[in-house]
Every structure is written in structure tokens, then in C-alpha cells.
C-alpha positions in Angstrom: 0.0 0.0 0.0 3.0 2.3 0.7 4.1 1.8 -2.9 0.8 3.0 -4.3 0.7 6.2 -1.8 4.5 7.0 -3.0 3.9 6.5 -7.1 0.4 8.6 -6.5 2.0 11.2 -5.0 5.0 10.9 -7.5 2.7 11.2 -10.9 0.4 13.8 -8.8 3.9 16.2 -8.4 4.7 15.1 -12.0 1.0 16.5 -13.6 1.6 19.5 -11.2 4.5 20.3 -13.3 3.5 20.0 -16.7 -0.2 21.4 -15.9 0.1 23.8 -13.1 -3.8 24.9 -13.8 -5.1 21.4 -13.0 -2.9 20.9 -10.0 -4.5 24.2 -8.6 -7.8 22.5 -9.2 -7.3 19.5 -7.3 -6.0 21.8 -4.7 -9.4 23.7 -4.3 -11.8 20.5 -4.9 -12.8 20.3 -0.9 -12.6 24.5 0.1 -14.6 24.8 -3.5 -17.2 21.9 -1.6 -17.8 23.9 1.7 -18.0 27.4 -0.8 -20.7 25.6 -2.7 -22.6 24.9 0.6 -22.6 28.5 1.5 -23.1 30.5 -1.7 -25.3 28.5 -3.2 -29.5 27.6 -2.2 -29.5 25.6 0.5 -32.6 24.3 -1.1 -30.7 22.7 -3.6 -29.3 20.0 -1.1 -25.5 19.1 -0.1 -25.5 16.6 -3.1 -26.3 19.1 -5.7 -23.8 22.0 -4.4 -21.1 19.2 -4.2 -21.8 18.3 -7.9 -22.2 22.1 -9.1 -18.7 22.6 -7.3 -17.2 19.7 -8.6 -18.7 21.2 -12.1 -16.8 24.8 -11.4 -13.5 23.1 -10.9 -13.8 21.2 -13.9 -14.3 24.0 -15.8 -11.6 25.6 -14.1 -9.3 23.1 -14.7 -10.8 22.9 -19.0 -10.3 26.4 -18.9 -9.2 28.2 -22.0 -7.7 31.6 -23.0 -8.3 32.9 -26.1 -11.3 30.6 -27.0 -14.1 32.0 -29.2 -17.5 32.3 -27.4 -21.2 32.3 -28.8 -22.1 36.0 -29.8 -25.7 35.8 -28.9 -28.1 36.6 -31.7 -27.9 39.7 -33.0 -24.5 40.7 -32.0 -22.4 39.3 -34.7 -19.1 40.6 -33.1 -17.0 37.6 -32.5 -15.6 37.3 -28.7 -13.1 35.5 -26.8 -12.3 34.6 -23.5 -10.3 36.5 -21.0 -7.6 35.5 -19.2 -7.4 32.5 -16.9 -9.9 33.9 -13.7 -9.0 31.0 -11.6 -5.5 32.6 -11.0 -6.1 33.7 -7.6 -8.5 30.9 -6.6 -6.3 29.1 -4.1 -5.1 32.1 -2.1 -8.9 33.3 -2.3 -10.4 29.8 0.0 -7.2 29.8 1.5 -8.0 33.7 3.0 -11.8 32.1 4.0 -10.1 29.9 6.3 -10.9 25.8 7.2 -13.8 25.3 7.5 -14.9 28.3 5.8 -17.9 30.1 7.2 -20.4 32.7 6.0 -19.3 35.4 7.8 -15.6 35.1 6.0 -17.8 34.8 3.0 -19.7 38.1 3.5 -16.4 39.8 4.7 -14.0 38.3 1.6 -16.7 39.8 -0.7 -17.3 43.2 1.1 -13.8 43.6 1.2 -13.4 42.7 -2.6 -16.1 45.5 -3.1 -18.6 43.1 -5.1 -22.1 44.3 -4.8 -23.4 41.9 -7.9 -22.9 38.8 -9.7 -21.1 38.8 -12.8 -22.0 37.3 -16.1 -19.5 34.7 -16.3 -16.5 34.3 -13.9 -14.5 37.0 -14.3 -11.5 36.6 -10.9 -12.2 39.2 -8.9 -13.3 36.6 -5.9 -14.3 32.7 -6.0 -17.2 33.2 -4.2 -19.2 35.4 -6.6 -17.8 33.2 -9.6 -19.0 30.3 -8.2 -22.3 31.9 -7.6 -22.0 33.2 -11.3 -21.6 30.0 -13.1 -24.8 28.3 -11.4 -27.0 31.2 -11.3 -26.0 31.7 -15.0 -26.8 28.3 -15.9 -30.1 26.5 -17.4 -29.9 24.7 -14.1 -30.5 27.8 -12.3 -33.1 29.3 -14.2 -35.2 25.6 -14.1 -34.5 26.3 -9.8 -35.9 29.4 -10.2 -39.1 29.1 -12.4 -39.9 25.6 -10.6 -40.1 23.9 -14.7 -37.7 22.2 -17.1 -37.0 24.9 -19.0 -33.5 23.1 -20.4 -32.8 26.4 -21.8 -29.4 25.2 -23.5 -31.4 21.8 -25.4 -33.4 21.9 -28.5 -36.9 20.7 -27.3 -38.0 20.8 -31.1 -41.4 22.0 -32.8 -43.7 19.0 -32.5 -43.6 19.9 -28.1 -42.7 24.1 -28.6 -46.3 24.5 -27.8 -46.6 23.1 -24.5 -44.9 24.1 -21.4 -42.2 22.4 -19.9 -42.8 20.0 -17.2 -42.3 21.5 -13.5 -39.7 20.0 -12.0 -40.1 17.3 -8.9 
């Protein structure tokens, strides 16, 4: 067993060097966890803010600069992505402390002067770009409108008519 812990730790210092980004988001997989359990609708249940946290570091981790993004309809400009937000991440949970608690939360983001959720991620804190990719998110707006909305899947014309399902 000793063998496995030293050859796992080994290829886990080895990825850390070639990939510094996904190193960083192993790093922030449990803090990101108890972020998600704060910042997020306790309604939704500790499963699902585990998953959608588990979600944000994997898109962390996928994360790429430069990459073209959908213009919207009726904008035709072509845009990109920004820089990396997730930059700052780790020193971010690591300010919030272990276990991290709401009133760190409130405080972090007072002091960070953020008054609303962004669009997308953008780095100024992890808190409100966690918040932003959920509440951004077809899962988010099926929360809020209690319905299957799916706003991101094709639901076709033969069922356009009829109104999505409420969710259970």
C-alpha cells in the first residue's frame, strides 16, 4: 500500500509540473465543496452544491484563454475569453479559512467591493464566480421558475407549444 501512496504522489507532483492549472484544481476541490454549501440555495441539497462545485472546478481546470464564445443573436461581433480567472483561486479559499464560514464569505466579498454577480467568472473573488456559473446556468433558471426549462437543449417544434414540465 505504501508503494501506491509513493507512485500517487510521484505522478500527482509530476502532472503539477506539466499542468500547473489542473494541480491548482485539485488543490481547491474540498474548500470549493464547503464554498458551494454557503453561496449557493440551501434548497438545492449538499449533493447538488457538491456536484455544481465539482462542475466549477472542472471548468476551471478545462479552462481556455483565447477561446471564441457564442455571440448571442444579434450581435455578430466575435468574442473570446479573458484570461485565466482562476488565478487567484487558491489564495482566495485559503483567505476564508478551514472550515470556511459565512461570515468570512460576507467579509472576503465586502472587502473585494462586489455588490453583484457577474456574467461569467471573471477573478475578482471565487465566491461570486462560483455563484456566477450556477446562477448563469439553465440549471439555475429551471430552480428558479420551478419547470424544465432546459434552456441550452433543443426541445424541437412538435412539443414548442406546451410548457415544460415542473420540476419534482
Amino acid at each position: 500500500m505504501k508503494r501506491r501512496n509513493f507512485l500517487e504522489r510521484i505522478f500527482l507532483a509530476a502532472a503539477a509540473a506539466f499542468s500547473p492549472r489542473r494541480a491548482r484544481a485539485q488543490q481547491m476541490e474540498e474548500p470549493m465543496r464547503q464554498l458551494a454549501a454557503i453561496v449557493l440555495p440551501a434548497s438545492l441539497g449538499r449533493s447538488s452544491t457538491d456536484r455544481i462545485a465539482a462542475e466549477f472546478v472542472v471548468w476551471i481546470r478545462d479552462y481556455k484563454t483565447g477561446a471564441q464564445i457564442g455571440s448571442g443573436y444579434g450581435h455578430p461581433r466575435t468574442q473570446v475569453t479573458g484570461p485565466d480567472p482562476s488565478a487567484g483561486y487558491v489564495q482566495q479559499l485559503t483567505a476564508l479559512g478551514s472550515p470556511i464560514a459565512r461570515p468570512a464569505v460576507e467579509k472576503e466579498l465586502a472587502d473585494a467591493n462586489i455588490d453583484r454577480i457577474p456574467p461569467r467568472p471573471n477573478g475578482r473573488h471565487v465566491a461570486s464566480d462560483l455563484m456566477a456559473f450556477f446562477f448563469n446556468s439553465p440549471a439555475a433558471e429551471d430552480l428558479l421558475y420551478n419547470a424544465q426549462i432546459k434552456r441550452d437543449d433543443c426541445r424541437g417544434l412538435a412539443n414548442s407549444g406546451r410548457r415544460p414540465e415542473k420540476v419534482n
